[in-house]
N, C-alpha and C positions, 0 to 999 in steps of 0.2 A: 506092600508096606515094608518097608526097611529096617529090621529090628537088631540092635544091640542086645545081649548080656554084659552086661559089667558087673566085675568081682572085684570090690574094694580090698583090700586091706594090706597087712604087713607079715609075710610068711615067717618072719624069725617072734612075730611077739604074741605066740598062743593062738590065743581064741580069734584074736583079730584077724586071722589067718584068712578065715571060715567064707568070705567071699572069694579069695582066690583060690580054693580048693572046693568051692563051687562053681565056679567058672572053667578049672579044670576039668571036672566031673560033666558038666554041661556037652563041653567041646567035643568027648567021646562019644556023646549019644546023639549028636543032631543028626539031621538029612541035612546034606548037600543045600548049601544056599535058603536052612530056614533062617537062619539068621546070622549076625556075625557074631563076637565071643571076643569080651578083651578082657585083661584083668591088669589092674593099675594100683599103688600106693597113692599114687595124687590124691588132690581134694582140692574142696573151692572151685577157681578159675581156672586150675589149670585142666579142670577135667571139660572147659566150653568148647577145646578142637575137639576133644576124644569124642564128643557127642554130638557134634554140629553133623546135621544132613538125617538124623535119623528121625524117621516117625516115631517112634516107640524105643523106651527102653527098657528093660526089667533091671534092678540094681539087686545084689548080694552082698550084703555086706555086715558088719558086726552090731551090736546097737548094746547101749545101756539105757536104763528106765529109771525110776525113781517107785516102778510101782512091785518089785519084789515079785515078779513073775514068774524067776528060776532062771536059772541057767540054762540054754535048750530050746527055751519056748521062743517059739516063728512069730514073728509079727508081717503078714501082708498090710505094708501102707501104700498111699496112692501120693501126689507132692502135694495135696491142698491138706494132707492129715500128719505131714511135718510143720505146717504153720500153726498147730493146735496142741505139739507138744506142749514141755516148761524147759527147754532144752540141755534138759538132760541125754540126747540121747550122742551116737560118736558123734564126732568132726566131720563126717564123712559124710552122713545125712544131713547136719546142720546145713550145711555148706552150699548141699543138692539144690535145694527150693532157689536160695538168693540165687545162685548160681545159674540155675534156667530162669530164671527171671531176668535177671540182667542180661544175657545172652538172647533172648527174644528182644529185648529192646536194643541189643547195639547189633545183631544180625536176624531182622525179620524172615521167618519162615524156614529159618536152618534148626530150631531147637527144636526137640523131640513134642510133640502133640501129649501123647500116653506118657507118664511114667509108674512105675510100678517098682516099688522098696519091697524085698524081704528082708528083712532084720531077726538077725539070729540073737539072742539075749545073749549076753558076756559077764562076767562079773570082775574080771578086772582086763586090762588094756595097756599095762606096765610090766607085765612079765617078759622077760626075754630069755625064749623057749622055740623049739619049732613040733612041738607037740601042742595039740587042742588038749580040752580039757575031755572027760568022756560023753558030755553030754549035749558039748558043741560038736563034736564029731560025729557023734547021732544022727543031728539035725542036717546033715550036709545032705543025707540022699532023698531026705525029703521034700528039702527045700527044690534038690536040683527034678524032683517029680512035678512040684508045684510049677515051675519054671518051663518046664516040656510041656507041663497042659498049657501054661498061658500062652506060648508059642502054638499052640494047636486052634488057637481059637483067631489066629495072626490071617 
């Protein structure tokens, strides 16, 4: 099975970071060939090359809520539990679902089967900073534990 990590975000604006320096983190600790590891700003459409050909991808990336869950707190979603937000949550997840959806309809059988969102809570996404905040920095080695078991079970 051919599996992606992608690490969404923006390393100069904070918390949004929190995908790309878990895709960092990621990179250090695989085996050889368990999977591959990219990290991107993009969103929408333009992430349909970056994904086309793979089975499976696990996403990392920043998320806001509406439900006051803290700053820090993980959320594992799967893509059929971004169509059940109130979209609230980044750009980066909104984007995801339509985004494999359309891309199975304009390129059959290149879109990823699995995906698999951790969403790291943020509380803002306008700061421009190349620090986390301390409780999204927290969240990175955990998230990046969670990510090494899902790869284990690949």
């Amino acid at each position: 099975m051919k599996t992606l990590v992608l690490g969404i975000g923006n390393d100069i604006m904070g918390d949004d970071a929190v995908g790309i320096f878990i895709a960092r983190e990621v990179t250090l600790l695989l085996e050889p060939g368990q999977a591959d590891v990219k990290e991107t700003g993009a969103t929408g459409l333009n992430l349909i090359e970056m994904i086309s050909g793979y089975d499976k991808i696990i996403v990392a990336d920043a998320i806001l809520t509406n439900r006051q869950t803290g700053t820090g707190k993980i959320h594992r979603l799967e893509l059929q539990d971004l169509n059940e937000t109130d979209g609230s949550i980044s750009p980066h997840e909104a984007g995801l679902r339509n985004t494999i959806e359309l891309g199975k309809q304009l390129f059959p059988g290149k879109m990823p089967q699995e995906v698999i969102i951790f969403g790291v809570e943020i509380q803002d996404v306008a700061e421009i900073t190349a620090a986390m905040s301390p409780a999204v920095k927290a969240a990175v080695p955990k998230v990046v534990g969670m990510i090494l078991a899902e790869l284990k079970t690949v």
